[in-house]
C-alpha positions as CSV (number, residue, x, y, z in Angstrom):
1,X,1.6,171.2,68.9
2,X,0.7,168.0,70.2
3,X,-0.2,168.6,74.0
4,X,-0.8,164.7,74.9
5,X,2.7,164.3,74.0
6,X,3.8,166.5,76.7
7,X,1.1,165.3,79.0
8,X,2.4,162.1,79.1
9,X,6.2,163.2,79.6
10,X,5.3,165.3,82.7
11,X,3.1,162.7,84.1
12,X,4.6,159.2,83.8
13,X,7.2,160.1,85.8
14,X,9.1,158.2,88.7
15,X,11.5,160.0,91.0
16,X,15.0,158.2,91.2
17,X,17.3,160.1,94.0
18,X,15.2,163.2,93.5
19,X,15.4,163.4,89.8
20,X,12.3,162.2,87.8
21,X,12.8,159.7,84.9
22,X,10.4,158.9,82.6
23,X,8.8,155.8,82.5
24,X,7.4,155.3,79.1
25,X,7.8,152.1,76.7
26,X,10.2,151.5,73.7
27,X,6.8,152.2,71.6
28,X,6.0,155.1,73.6
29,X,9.6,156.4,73.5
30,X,10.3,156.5,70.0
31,X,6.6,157.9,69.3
32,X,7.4,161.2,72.1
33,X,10.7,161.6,70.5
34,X,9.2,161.5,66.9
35,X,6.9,163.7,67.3
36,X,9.0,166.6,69.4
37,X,11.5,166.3,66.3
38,X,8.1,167.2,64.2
39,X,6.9,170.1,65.8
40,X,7.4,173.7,63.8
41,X,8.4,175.7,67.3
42,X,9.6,174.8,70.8
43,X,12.4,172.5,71.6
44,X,12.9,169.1,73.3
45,X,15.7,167.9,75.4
46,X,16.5,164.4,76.1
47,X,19.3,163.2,78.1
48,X,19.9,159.7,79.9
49,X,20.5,158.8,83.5
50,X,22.5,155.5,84.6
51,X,24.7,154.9,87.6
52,X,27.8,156.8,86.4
53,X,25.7,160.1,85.8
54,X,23.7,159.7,88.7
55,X,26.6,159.7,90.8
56,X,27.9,162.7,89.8
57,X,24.4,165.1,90.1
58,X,24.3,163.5,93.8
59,X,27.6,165.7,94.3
60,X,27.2,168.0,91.9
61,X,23.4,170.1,92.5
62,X,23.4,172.4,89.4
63,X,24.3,169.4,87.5
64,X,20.9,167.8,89.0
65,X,19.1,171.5,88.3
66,X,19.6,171.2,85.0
67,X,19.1,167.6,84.4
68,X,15.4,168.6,85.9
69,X,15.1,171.1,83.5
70,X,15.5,168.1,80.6
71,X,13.4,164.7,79.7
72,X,15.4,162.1,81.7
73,X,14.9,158.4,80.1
74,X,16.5,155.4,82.1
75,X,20.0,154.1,81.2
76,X,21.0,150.8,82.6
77,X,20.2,148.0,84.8
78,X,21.8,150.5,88.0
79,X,18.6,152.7,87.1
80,X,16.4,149.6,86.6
81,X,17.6,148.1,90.1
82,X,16.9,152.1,91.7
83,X,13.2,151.5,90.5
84,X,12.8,148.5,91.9
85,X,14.2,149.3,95.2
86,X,12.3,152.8,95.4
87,X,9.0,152.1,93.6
88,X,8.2,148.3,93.2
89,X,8.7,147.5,89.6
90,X,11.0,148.1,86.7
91,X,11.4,151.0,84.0
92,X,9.0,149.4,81.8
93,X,12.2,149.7,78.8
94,X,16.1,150.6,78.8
95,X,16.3,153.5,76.7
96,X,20.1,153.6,76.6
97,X,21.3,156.6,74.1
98,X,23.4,154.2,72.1
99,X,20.3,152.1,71.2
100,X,17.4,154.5,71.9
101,X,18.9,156.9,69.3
102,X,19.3,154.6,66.1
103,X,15.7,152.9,66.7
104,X,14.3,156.5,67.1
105,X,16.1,157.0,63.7
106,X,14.9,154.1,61.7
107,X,11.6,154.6,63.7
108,X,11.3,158.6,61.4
109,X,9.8,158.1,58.8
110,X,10.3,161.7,57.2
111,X,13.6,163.1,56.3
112,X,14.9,165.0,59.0
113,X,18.2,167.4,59.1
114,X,20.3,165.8,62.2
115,X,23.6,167.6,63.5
116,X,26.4,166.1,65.3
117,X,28.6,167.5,67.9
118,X,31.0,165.9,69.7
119,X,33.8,163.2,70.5
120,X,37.5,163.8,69.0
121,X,38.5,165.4,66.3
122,X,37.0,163.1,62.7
123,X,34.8,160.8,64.6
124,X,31.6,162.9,64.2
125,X,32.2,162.6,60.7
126,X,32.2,158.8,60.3
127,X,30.0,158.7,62.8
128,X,27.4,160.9,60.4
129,X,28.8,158.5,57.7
130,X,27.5,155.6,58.9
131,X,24.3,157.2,60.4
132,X,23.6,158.1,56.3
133,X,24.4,154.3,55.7
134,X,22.0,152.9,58.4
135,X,18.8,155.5,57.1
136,X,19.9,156.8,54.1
137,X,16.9,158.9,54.0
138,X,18.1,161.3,56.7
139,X,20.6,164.3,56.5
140,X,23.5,163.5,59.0
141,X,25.9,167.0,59.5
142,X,28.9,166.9,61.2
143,X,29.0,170.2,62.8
144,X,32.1,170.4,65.5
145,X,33.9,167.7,67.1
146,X,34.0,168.2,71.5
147,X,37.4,169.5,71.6
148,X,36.9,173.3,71.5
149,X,36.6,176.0,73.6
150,X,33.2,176.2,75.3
151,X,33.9,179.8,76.0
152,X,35.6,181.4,73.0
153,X,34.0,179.4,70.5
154,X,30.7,177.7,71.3
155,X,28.9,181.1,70.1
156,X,30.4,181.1,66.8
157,X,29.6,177.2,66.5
158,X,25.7,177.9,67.5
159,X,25.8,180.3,64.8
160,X,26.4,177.8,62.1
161,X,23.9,175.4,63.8
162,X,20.9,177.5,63.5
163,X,22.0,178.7,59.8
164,X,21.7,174.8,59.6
165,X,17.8,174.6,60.1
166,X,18.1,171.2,62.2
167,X,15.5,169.2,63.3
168,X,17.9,167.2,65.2
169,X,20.7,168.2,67.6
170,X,23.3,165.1,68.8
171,X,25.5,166.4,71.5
172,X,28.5,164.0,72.7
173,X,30.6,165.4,75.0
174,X,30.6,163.0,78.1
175,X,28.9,163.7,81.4
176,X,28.3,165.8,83.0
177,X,29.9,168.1,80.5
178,X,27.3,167.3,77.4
179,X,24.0,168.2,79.5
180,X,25.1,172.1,80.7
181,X,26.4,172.7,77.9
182,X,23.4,172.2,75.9
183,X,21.3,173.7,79.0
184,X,23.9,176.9,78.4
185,X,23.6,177.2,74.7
186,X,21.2,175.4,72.6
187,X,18.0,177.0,72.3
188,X,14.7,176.6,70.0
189,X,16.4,178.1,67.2
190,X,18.7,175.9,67.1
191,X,16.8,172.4,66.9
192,X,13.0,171.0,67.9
193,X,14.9,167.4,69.6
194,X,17.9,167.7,71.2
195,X,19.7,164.2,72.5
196,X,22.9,164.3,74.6
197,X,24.4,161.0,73.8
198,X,28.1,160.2,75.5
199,X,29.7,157.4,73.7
200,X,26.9,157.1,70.2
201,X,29.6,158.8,67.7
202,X,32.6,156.7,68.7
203,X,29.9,153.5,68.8
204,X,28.9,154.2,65.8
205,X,31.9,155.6,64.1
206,X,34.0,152.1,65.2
207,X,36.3,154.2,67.2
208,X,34.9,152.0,70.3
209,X,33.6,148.2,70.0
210,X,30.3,147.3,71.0
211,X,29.8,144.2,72.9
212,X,28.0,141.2,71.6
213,X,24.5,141.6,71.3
214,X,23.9,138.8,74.2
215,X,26.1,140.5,76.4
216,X,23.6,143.7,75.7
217,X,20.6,142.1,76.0
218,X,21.6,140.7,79.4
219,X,22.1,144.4,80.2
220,X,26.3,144.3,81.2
221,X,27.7,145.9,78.2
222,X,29.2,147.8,81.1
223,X,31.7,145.0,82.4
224,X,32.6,144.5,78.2
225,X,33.4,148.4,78.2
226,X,35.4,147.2,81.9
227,X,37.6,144.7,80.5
228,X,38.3,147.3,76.9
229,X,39.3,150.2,78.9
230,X,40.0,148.8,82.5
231,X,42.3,151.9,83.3
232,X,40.3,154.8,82.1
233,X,36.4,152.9,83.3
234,X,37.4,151.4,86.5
235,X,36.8,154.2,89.5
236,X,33.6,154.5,87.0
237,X,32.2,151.0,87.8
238,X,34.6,148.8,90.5
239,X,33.9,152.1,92.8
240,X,31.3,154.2,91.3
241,X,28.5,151.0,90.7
242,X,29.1,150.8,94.8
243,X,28.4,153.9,95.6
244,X,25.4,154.4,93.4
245,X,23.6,151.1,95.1
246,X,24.4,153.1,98.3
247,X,22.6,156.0,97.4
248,X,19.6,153.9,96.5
249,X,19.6,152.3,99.9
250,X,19.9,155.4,101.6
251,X,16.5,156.4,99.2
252,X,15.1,153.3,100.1
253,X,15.3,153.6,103.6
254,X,14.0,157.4,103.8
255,X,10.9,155.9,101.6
256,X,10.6,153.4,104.2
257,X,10.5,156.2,106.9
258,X,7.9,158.3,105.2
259,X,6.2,156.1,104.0
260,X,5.9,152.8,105.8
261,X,6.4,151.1,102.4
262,X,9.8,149.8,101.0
263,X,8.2,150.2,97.8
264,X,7.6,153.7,97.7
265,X,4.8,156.2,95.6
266,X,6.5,156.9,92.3
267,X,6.3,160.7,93.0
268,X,7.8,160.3,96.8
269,X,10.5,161.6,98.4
270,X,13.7,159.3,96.6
């Protein structure tokens, strides 16, 4: 087991509304992830934190308990802007799900066994389709789509999942739903790297269209998502973007007062 690895994770760390996100690099990212995904015991979790999600654990305090118990990577420029308000700089990379998971992907060199859960009903399974396509030297499995009963059945579908022998668990289920539900049933047995991934599978299936790639590098695939789905997206980001910068002013000002430094320590009291 490769303690550096988990070194590094615990201490390059900065707190974002009392949450700590990890501030590694692209490079650094991919190697962490790689290498959890490698190890013969123990288990990694991974989950992503932008605006919309960081919203919701500021109202919702076992969501935030159990995003704490996870590795939190930063997801967006609402995130980015939060660092730069509480600690003085930038995440030093965006490690969005939808583009972090792919790279990590290409980035394995060894076969790995990677399971999907998730999204509706067939899109796991062109989702693992197309996974195959872009690194053909993986095995994608479609294991369940999201739409079942977490209660009756998620005990029979964690059954099949460790008979799988994964290296790799994808769970996409939305927010806050994706995140407890792996914190309530997925355990070591089950997978060594475990990602929860909202919209990958319907990205990468072509259920949902990405935006252009300079509308991504500018960082606002958010307002192409806007314009697609105005009616189900736009309390998410006409109200909830908002609300989030709110939060981070409130956190900024509380640095301020214990502090005496807009700034902030990364490890303060956001």
């Amino acid at each position: 087991m490769n303690h550096v690895f988990y070194i590094s994770a615990a201490t390059s760390r900065r707190r974002i509304l009392g949450l700590d996100i990890c501030e590694f690099s692209q490079a650094e990212a991919l190697s962490f992830a790689s290498e959890m995904a490698s190890l013969p015991i123990g288990q990694t979790v991974i989950s992503f934190l932008n605006a919309n999600n960081a919203n919701l654990m500021m109202r919702d305090e076992g969501y935030k308990d159990v995003l704490s118990r996870q590795i939190v990577f930063p997801d967006g420029v609402g995130v980015d802007i939060a660092s730069r308000a509480l600690h003085g700089e930038y995440f030093p990379a965006n490690l969005n799900g939808t583009d972090f998971v792919p790279a990590l992907l290409t980035f394995m060199e060894q076969k790995k066994r990677v399971g999907l859960i998730g999204a509706a009903p067939g899109v796991a399974e062109r989702a693992a389709k197309n996974f195959a396509r872009h690194t053909p030297w993986h095995e994608f499995i479609a294991v369940s789509d999201g739409y079942f009963d977490t209660e009756k059945d998620s005990a029979e579908i964690m059954k099949r999942v460790a008979e799988l022998k994964l290296d790799i668990l994808l769970v996409a289920m939305g927010s806050p739903k994706q995140e407890k539900w792996v914190d309530q049933y997925v355990r070591p047995q089950h997978a060594r790297l475990v990602l929860s991934v909202g919209a990958l599978f319907d990205f990468t299936a072509g259920t949902v269209e990405r935006a252009p790639e300079w509308v991504r590098r500018a960082r606002l695939e958010w307002c192409h998502r806007l314009v697609l789905e105005p009616t189900r997206l736009w309390r998410r980001y006409i109200l909830g973007n908002p609300v989030f910068l709110m939060h981070v002013l409130v956190a900024a000002l509380k640095n301020r007062l214990f502090t005496g430094y807009g700034g902030g320590p990364a490890h303060g009291v956001s």
